[in-house]
N, C-alpha and C positions, 0 to 999 in steps of 0.2 A: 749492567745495561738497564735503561728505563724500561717496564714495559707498556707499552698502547692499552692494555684492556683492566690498568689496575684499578680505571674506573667502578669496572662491574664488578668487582671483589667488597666494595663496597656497602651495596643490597639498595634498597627501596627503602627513603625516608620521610616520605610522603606523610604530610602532617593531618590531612582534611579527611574525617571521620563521616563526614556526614551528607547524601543527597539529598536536594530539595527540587522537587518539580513544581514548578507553574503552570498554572492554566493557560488559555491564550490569551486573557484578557478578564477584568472586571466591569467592563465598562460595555452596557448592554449594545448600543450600536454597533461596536464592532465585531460581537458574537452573530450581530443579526447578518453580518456583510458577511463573515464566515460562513453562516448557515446557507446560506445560499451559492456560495465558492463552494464550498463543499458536496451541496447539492447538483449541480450543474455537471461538478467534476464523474459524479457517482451516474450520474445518466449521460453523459458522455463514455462513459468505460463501460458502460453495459450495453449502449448501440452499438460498439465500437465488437464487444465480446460476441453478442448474438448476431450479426449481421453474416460473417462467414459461415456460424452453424446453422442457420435457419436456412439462408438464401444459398450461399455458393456449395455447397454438399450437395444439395437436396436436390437443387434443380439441373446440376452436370454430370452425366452416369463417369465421363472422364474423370472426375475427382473426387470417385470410391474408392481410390488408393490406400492401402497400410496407412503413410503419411498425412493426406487428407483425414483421415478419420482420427487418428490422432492430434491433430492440430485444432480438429471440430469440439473431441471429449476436453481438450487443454481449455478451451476459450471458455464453457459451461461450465469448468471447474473454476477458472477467474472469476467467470461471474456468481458463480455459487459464492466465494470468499468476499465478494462485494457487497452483495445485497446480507451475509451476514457480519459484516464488520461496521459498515455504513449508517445504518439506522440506529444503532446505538450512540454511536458517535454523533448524530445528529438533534438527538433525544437528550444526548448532555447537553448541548450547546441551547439546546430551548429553554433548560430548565435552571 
């Protein structure tokens, strides 16, 4: 009887040795359209992260909850990863 998986007795003969990444572009105007996509994006997600922990904690004694506080340290952790991912990545694209 045939079997169905004599495929995988086979192994992996994947011939391609080698990755190459590209930039986004060489071509300066469109790094400038990016820097600024990028830009926009990076202060969008940081209103977006401090507005619950500044604003909605602070000023409802109802939402000093376990979960509230937890979702307050969550949002300054995102933005901690933003403002350190962000500005380098931005600092390529200028240069």
């Amino acid at each position: 009887m045939y079997s169905t998986f004599s495929t995988l007795d086979s192994g992996n003969h994947s011939t391609e040795k080698h990755l190459l990444l590209l930039g986004f572009s060489d071509g300066p105007s469109l790094q400038s359209v990016l820097f600024v996509l990028i830009l926009l994006c990076c202060l969008l997600t940081l209103m977006g992260d401090l507005a619950p922990a500044t604003g909605g904690a602070s000023l409802h004694m109802r939402l000093h909850t376990p979960m509230s506080c937890f979702l307050c340290h969550l949002t300054l952790v995102d933005a901690g990863f933003t403002t350190s991912m962000v500005p380098p990545l931005l600092v390529n694209l200028c240069s």
